[in-house]
NUVEXMAR-549013 format. One record per atom (N, C-alpha, C): residue in one letter; x negated, y, z. Coordinates in steps of 0.001 Angstrom, whole numbers, plus 500000, padded with zeros to 6 digits. Atoms other than C-alpha are relative to their C-alpha. Example, Ala and Ser with C-alpha at 12.3 -4.5 7.8 and 13.67 -1.06 7.14 Angstrom:
BEGIN
a499110498810500000;a487700495500507800;a499100501200500000;s500820498810499940;s486330498940507140;s500770501090500730;
//
This chain:
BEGIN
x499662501143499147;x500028506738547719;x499596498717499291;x500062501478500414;x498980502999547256;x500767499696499610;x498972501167500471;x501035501056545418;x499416498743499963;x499852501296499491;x501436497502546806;x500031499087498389;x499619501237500804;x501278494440544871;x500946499126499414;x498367500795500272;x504979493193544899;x500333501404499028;x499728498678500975;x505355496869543800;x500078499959498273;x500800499964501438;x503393497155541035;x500712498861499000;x499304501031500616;x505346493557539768;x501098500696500035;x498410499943499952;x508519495349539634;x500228500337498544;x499790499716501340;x507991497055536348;x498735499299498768;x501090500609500646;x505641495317533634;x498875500909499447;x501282498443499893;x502275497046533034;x500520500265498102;x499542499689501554;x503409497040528746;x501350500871500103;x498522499163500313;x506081499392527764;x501023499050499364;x499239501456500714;x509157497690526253;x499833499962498508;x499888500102502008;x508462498585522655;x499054499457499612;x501360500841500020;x504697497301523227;x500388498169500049;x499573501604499337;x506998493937524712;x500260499853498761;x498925500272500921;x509220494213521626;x498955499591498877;x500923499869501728;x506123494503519034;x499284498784500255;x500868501175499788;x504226491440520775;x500907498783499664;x499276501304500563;x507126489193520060;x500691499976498859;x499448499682501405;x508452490613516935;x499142498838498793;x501071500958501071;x506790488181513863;x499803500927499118;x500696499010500819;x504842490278511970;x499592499607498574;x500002500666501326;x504325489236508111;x498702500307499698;x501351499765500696;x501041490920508154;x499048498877501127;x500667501082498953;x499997488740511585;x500345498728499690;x499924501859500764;x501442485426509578;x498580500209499412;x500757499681501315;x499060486597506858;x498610499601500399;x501042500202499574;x496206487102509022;x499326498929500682;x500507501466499626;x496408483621511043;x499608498833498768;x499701500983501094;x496967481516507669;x498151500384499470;x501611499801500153;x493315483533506767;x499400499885500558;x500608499855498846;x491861483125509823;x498724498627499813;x500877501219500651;x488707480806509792;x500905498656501421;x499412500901498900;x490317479350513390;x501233499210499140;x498454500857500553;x493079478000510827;x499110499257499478;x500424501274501069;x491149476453508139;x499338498654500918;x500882501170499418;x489189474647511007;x500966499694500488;x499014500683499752;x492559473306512083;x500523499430499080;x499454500939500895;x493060472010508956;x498717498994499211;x501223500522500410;x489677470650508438;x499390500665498935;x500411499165501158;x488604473309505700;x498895501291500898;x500842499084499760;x485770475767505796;x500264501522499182;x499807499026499783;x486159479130504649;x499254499824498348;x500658501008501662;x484008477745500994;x500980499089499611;x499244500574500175;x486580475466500874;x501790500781499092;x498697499556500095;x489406477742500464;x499971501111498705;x499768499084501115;x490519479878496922;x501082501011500847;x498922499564499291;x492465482646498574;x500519501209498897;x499259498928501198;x495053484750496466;x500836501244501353;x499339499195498977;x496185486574500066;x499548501705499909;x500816498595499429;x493854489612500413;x500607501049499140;x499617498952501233;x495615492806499242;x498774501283499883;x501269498955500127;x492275494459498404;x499633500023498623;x501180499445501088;x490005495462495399;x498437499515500111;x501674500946499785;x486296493607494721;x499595500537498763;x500744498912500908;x485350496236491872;x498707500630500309;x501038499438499520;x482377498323492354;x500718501683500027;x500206498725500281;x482434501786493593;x499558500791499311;x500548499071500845;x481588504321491436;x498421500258500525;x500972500231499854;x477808504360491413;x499832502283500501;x500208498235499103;x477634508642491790;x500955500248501150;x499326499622498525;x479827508570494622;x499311499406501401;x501013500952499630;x477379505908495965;x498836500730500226;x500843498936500414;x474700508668495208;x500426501123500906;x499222498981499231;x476875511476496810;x499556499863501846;x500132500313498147;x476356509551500513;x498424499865499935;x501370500309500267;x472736508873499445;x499416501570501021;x500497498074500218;x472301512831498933;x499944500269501511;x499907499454498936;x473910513839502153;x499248499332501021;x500902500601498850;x471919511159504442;x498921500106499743;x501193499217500471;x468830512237502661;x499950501387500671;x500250498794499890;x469674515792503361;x499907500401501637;x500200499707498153;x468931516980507536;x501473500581500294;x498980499302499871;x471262519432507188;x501742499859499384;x498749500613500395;x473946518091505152;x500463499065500909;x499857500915498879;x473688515084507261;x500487500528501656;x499545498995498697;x473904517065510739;x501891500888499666;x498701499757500085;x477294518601509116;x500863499068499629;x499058500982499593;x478803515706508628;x500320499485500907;x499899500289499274;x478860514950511564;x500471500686501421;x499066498769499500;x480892518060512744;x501449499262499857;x498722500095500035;x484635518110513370;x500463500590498909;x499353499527501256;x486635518538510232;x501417500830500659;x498457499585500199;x489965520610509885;x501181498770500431;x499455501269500124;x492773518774511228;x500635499479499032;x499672500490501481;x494393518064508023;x499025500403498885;x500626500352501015;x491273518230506058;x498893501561500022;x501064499091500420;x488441520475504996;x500825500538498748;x499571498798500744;x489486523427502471;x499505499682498453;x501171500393501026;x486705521966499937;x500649498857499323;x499277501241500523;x488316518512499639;x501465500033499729;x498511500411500789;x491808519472499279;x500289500492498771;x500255499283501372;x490812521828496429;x499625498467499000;x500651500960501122;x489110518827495001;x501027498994499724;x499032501139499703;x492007516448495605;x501254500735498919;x498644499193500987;x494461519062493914;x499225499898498375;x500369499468501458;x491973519707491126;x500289497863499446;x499935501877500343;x492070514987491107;x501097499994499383;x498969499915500729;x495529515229490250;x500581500745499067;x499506499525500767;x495894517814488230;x498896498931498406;x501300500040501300;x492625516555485655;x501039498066499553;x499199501319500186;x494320512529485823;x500995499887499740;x498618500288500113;x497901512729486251;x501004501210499503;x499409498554500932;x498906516438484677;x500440500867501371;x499222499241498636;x499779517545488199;x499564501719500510;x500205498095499789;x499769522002487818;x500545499836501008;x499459498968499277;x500222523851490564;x499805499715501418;x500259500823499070;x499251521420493314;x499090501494500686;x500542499118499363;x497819524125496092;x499270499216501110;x500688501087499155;x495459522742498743;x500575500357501466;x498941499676499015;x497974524491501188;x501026498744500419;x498549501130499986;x500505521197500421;x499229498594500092;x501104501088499960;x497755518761500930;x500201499683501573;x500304500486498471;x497315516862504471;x499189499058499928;x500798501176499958;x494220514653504606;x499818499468501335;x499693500610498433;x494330511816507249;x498805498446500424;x500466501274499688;x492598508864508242;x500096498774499097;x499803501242500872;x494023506572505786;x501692499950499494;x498552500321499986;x497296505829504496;x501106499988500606;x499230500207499103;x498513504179506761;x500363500842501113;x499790499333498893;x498239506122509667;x501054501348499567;x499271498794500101;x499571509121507338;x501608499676499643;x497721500371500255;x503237507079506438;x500218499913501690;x499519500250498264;x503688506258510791;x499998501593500159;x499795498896499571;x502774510043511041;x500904500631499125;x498803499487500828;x505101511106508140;x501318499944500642;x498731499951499911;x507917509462509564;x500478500110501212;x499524499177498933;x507401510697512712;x500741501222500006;x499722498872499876;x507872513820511497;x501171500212499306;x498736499906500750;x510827513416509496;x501125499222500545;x499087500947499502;x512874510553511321;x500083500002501724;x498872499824498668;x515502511339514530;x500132498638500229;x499810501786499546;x516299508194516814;x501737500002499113;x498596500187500762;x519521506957514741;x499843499865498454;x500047499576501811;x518486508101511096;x500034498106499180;x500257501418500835;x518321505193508465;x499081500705499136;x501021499975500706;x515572504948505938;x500192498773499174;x499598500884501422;x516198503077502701;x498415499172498994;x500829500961500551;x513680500337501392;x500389499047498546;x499643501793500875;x513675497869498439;x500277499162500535;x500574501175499733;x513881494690498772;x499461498760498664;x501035499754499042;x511220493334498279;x499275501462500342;x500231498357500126;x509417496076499410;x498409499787501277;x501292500270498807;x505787496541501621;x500352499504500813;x499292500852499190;x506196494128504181;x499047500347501640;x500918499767499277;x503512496566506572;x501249501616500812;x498941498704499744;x507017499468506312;x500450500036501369;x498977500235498670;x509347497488509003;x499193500037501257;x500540499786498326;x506566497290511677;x499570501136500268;x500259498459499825;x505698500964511223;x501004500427500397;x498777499859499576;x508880501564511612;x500703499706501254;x499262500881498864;x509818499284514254;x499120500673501346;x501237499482498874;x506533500774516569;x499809501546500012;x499384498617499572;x507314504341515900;x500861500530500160;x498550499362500150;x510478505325515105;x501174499168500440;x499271500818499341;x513856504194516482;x501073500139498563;x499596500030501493;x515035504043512514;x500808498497500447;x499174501156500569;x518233501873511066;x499035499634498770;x500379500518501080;x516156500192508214;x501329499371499118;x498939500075501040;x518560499832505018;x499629499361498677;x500817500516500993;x517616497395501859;x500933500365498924;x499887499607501354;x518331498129498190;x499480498792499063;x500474501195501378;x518112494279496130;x499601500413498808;x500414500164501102;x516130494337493474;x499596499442498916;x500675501479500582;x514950490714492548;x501245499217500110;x498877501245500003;x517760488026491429;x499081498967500475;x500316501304499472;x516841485045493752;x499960498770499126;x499901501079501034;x518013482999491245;x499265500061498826;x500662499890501442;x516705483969487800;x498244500775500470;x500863499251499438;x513811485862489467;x499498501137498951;x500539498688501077;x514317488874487521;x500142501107500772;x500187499245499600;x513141492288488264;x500930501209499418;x498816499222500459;x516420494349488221;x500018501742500304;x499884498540500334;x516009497993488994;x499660500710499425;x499978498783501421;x515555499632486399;x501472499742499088;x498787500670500775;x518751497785485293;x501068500309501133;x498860499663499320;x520193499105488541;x500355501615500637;x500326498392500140;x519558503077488462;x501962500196500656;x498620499133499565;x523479504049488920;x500609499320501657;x499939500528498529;x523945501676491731;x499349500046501202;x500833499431499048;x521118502616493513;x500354501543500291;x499639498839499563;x522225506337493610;x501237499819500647;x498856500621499122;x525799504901494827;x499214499468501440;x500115500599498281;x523876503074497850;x499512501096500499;x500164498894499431;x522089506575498745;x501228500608500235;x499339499227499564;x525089508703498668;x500653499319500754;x499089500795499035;x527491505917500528;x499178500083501340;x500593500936498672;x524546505028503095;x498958501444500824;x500451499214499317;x523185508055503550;x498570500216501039;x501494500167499405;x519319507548504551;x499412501568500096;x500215499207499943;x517533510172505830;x498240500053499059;x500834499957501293;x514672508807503689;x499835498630499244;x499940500849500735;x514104506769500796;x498400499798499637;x501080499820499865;x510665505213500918;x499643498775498811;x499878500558501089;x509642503915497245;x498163499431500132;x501412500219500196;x506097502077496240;x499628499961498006;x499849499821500845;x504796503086493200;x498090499953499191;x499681501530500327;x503014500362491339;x500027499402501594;x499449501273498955;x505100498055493675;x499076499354500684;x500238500702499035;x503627496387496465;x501451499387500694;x501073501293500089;x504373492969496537;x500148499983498218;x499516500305501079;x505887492871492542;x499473500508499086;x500796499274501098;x503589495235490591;x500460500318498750;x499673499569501694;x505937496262488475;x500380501769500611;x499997498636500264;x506405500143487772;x501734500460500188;x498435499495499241;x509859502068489221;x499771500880498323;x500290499509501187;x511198503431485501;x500474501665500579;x499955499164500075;x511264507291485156;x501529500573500411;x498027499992500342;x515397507134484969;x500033499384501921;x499835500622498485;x515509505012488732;x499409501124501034;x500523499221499289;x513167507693490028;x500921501315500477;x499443498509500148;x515021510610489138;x501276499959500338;x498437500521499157;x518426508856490307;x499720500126501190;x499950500566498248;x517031508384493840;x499650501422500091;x500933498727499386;x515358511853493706;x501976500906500162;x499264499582500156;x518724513120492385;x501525500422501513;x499418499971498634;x520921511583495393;x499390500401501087;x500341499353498746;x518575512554497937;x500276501441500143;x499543498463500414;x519053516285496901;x501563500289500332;x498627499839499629;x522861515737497535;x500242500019501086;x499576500875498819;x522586514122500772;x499561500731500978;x500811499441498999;x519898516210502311;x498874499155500366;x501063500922499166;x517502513630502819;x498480500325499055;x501159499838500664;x513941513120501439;x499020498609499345;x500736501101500931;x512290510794498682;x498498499889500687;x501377500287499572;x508487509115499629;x499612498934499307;x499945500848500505;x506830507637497477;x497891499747500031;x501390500092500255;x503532505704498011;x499252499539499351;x500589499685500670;x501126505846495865;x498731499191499785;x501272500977499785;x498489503638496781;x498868499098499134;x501071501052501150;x497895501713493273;x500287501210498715;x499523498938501124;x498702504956491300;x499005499909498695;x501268499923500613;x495345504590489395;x499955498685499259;x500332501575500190;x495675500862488846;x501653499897498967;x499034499849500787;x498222501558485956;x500016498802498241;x500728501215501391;x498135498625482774;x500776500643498853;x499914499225501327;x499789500930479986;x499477500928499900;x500296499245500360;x499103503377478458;x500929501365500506;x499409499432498986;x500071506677480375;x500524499675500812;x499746500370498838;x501485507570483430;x501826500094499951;x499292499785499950;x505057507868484217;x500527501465500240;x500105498589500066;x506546511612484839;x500377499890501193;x499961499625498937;x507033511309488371;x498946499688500586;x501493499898499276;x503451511057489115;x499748501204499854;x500664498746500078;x502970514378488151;x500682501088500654;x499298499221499275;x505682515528490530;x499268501050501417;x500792499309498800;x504786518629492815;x501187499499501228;x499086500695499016;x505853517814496319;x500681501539500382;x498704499208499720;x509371519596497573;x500005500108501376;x499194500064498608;x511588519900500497;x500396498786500051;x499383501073499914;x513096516769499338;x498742498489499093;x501023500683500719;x509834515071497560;x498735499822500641;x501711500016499427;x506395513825499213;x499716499024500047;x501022501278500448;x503654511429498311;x499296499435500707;x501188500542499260;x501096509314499642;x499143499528499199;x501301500527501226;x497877508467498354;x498959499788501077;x501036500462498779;x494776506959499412;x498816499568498943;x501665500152500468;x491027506388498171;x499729498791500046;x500234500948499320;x491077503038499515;x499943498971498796;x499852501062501544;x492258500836495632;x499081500534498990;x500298499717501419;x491168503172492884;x498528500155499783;x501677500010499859;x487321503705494162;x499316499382500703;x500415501108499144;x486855500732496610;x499692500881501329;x500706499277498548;x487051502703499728;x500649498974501286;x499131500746498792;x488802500324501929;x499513500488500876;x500694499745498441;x486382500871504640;x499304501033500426;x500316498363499468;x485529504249504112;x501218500582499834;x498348499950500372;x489127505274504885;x500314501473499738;x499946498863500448;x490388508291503658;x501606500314499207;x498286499609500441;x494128509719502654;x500490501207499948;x499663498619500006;x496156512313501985;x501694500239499469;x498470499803500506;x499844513663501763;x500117501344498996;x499782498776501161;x501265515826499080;x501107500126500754;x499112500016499398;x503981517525501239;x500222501746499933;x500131498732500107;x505599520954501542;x499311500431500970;x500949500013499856;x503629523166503324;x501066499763501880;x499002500010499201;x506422523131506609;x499365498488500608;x500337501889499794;x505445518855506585;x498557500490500295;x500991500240499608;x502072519596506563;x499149500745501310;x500416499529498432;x502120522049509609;x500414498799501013;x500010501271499214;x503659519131511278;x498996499257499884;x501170501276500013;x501405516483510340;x498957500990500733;x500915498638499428;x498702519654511312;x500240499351501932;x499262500679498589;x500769518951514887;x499725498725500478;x499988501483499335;x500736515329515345;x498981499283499944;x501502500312500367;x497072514676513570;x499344500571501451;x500564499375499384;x495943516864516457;x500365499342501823;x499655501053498430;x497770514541519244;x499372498675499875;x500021500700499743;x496438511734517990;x498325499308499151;x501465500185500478;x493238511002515150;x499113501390500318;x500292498956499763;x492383514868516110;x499614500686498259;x500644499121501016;x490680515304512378;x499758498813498999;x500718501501500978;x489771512936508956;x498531499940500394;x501243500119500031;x486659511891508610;x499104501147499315;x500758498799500851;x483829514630507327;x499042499565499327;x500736500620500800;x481419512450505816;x500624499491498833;x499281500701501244;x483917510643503561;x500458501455499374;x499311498839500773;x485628514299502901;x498328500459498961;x501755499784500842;x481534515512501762;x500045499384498758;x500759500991501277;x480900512747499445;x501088500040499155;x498743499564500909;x484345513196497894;x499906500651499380;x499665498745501066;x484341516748496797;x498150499711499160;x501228499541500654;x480484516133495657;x500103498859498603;x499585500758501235;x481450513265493274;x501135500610499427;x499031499042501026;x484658514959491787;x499581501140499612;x500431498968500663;x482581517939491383;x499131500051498631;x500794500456500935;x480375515909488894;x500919499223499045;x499040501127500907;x483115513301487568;x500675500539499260;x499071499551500840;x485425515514486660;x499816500778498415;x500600499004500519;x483753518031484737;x499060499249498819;x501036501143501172;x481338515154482760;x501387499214499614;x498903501001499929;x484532513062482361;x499634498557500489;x500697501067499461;x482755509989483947;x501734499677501054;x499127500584498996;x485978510066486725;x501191499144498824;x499223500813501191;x488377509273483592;x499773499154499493;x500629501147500269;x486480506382482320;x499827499268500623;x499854501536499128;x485981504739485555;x501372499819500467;x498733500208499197;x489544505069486681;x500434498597498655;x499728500771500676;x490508503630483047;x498798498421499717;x500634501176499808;x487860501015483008;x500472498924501009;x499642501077498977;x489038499341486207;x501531500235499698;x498707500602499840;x492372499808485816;x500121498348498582;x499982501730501144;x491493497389482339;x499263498601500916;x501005501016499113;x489502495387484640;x501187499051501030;x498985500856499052;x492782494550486941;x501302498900498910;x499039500435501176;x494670494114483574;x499702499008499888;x500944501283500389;x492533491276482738;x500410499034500974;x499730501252498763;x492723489336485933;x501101500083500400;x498181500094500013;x496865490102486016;x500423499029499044;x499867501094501249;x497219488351482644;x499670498709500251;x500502501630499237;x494710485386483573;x501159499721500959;x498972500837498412;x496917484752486698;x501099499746499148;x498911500372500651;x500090485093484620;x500005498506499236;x500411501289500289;x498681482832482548;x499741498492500300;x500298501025499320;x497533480181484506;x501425499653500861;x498817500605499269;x500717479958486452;x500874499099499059;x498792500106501190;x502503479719483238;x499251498682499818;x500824500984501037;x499534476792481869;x500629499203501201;x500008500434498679;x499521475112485406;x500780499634500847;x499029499786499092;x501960475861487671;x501704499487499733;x498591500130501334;x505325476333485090;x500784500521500859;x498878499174498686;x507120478567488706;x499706501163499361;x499753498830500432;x508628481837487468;x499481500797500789;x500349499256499585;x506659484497488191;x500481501482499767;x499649498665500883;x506601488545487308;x498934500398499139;x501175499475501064;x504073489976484599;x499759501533500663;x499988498627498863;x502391492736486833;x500201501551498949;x500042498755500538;x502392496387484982;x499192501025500634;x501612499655499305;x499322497418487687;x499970499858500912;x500175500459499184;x498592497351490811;x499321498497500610;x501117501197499795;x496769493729492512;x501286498577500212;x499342501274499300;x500046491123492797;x500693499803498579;x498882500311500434;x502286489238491139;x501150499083501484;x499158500609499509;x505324487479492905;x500378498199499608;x499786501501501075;x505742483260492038;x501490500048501021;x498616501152498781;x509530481617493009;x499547498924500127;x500097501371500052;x508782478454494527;x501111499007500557;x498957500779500173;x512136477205495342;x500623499363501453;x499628499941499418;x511845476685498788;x499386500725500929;x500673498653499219;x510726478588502291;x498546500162499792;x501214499839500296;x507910480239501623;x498562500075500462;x501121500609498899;x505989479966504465;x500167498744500336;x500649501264499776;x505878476408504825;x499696499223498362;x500784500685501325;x504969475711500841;x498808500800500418;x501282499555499834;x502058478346501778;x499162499017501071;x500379500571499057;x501297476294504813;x499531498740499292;x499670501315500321;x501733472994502933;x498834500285499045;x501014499704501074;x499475474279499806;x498608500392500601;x501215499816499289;x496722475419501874;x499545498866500737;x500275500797499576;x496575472296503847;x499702498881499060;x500257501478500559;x496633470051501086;x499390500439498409;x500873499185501442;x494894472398498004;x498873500811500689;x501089499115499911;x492732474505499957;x500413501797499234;x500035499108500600;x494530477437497850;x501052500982501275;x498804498565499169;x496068480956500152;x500780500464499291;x498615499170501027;x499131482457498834;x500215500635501794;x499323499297498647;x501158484813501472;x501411499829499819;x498369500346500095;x504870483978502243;x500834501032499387;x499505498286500275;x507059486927500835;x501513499916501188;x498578499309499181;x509741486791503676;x499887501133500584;x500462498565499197;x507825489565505058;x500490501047498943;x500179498697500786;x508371491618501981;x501805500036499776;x498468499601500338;x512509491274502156;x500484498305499463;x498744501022500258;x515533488702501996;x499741498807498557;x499917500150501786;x515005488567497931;x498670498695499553;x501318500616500178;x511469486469498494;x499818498845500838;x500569500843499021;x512195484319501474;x499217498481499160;x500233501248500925;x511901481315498608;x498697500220499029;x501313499208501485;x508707483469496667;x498763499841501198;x501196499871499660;x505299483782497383;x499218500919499306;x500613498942500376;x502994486435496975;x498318499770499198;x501069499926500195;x499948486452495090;x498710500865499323;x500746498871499960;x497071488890494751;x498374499365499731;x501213500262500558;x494269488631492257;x498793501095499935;x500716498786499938;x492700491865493270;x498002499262500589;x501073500640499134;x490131489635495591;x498965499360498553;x500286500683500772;x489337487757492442;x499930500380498582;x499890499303501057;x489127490477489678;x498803499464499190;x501021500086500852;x485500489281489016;x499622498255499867;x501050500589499865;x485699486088488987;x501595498681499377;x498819500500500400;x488604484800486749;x500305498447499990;x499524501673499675;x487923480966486890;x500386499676501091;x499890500501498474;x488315480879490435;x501720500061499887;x498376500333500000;x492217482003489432;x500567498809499023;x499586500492500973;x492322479474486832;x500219498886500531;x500192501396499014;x490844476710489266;x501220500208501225;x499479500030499020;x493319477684492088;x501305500119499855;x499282500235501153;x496220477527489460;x500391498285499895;x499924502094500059;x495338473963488849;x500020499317501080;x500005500890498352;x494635472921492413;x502187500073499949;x498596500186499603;x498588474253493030;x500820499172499041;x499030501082500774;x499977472360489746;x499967498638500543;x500025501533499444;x498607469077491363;x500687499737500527;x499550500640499114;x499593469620493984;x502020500240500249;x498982500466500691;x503360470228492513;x500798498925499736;x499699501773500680;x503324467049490577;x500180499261501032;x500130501276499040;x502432465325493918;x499551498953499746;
//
């Protein structure tokens, strides 16, 4: 039957959660207008004009044989022609072998089976499908604060999740307290009862490292409660001491599962590529919901994967470039520290890896970002997006700017000026 025109106005053509997500303020859609070139030309600035510390990316070089690897296969007819087949929906058989053998050769990780593997599209897509598969309408799910500030709208657009915060940053002194708050954090799990506890590990926005003792507290209460630890993984590679911690080398449980992604440690941003460490129960799900919705990963990126770890590992070439760039982020963490400290004189954090540090600037943080960009030309990102603990902080991320350290030194000094006033 036709449906009429008055009709059709009765219900709105958007769903209400589509209504709810268009008016919600999004911390990553602040992020993206404040970068936008349509901004700078509202503030009379060009896009040359502007030092930006926003971008949470990587400007390293890919590994030159992995570079080689895509060469090979678009050279080859037939290689080429199979890439361009449908992959497994959680992954080709080849790459999760290679992905198990990645973690065991880097991070000590025995026993990893390519059975407990789920490769996905990217990260992201594999935490929204994770917590599909783990989170009932009602459940709560336990965050830092601060804490990824990309969690709450995943959250908010799939799941009908209580979101639950866990302080970690004194507002005032701007010190980085959990590791100083291990027994109290297992008290807010067992009282609050989350059905998961979703950790970042090196921190996104604060880049500092969750200690071994905090880990094993949260892993501990979840095991009591019934619920399940998640911890992503994203800058795992981008580590500034010496070794790793011992819950990187954790196999995933009933109550334990990871995320990881290709996207920081080998510059893949845009060749996207991910993968869960999950039991194997999680990864028939994901199996399930991959198949309602990306259908399969990519098969070209899976190819060039297992054909560079089949060479890296084995020459040790993958161990040298992982540790090379992670010294490479070290470098341009320090500089920034530095320069805030020469420059600036606003308490920051001293990163421990990953691409950020955190500055306090004392008041809201989206309108000193607003205010500093209009009248320095320099990007910072507000941190109210990343939790309560930051509305007064600002985020900044020297990953963009790994190669090119005066530019943090110069954009340092632009913000002391403009300080002084």
């Amino acid at each position: 039957m036709m449906v009429t025109g008055v009709e059709a106005r009765v219900r709105p053509l958007l769903s209400q959660k589509a209504q709810d997500l268009r008016r919600h303020k999004s911390p990553v859609r602040q992020i993206m207008d404040f970068a936008s070139p349509a901004y700078f030309r509202k503030l009379g600035l060009t896009p040359s004009d502007v030092i930006s510390f926003a971008g949470g990316w990587v400007n390293h070089a890919a590994p030159e044989p992995l570079r080689e690897a895509y060469a090979r296969i678009a050279r080859d007819g037939a290689l080429f022609h199979e890439s361009g087949g449908y992959a497994p929906t959680v992954g080709r058989d080849d790459c999760r072998r290679a992905i198990a053998a990645y973690e065991g050769h880097l991070f000590g990780l025995r026993g990893l089976g390519p059975e407990q593997i789920a490769i996905g599209a990217n990260s992201t897509q594999l935490t929204y499908t994770l917590l599909t598969a783990l989170l009932d309408p009602g459940d709560r799910i336990a965050l830092l604060d601060p804490s990824y500030c990309n969690f709450p709208v995943q959250i908010l657009s799939g799941q009908d999740a209580e979101i639950i915060r866990f302080p970690v940053v004194d507002e005032e002194s701007f010190e980085y307290l959990a590791n100083r708050r291990i027994a109290e954090f297992g008290r807010f799990i067992l009282e609050n009862k989350p059905r998961v506890v979703l950790l970042v590990a090196p921190d996104n926005p604060t880049s500092q490292i969750l200690s071994d003792a905090f880990v094993e507290a949260a892993l501990a209460a979840v095991q009591e409660i019934g619920g399940v630890l998640v911890i992503d993984f994203a800058y795992k590679e981008l580590v500034f001491a010496d070794g790793y911690p011992r819950y990187f080398s954790w196999l995933p449980s009933d109550q334990f599962i990871s995320i990881h992604s290709n996207s920081k440690w080998c510059r893949g941003l845009g060749r996207r590529l991910g993968w869960l460490e999950a039991p194997e129960s999680v990864v028939a799900a994901i199996e399930a919901l991959q198949g309602a919705s990306t259908l399969c990963p990519d098969t070209l990126h899976q190819m060039a994967l297992v054909d560079y770890l089949g060479q890296s590992i084995p020459d040790g070439s993958l161990r040298r470039y992982v540790a090379e760039t992670s010294a490479l982020y070290a470098a341009a963490a320090a500089a920034t520290v530095e320069a805030i400290a020469e420059h600036v004189g606003l308490p920051c954090f001293c990163p421990q890896g990953g691409l950020y540090t955190c500055m306090r600037v004392g008041t809201d943080g989206a309108a000193f970002v607003e205010n500093a960009l209009a009248r320095t030309g320099v990007l910072l990102v507000p941190g109210w997006g990343f939790g309560r603990s930051l509305r007064n902080g600002v985020r900044l991320s020297y990953g963009p700017l790994v190669n090119d350290l005066e530019q943090i030194r110069e954009g340092m000094r632009k913000l002391g000026r403009f300080l002084r006033g």
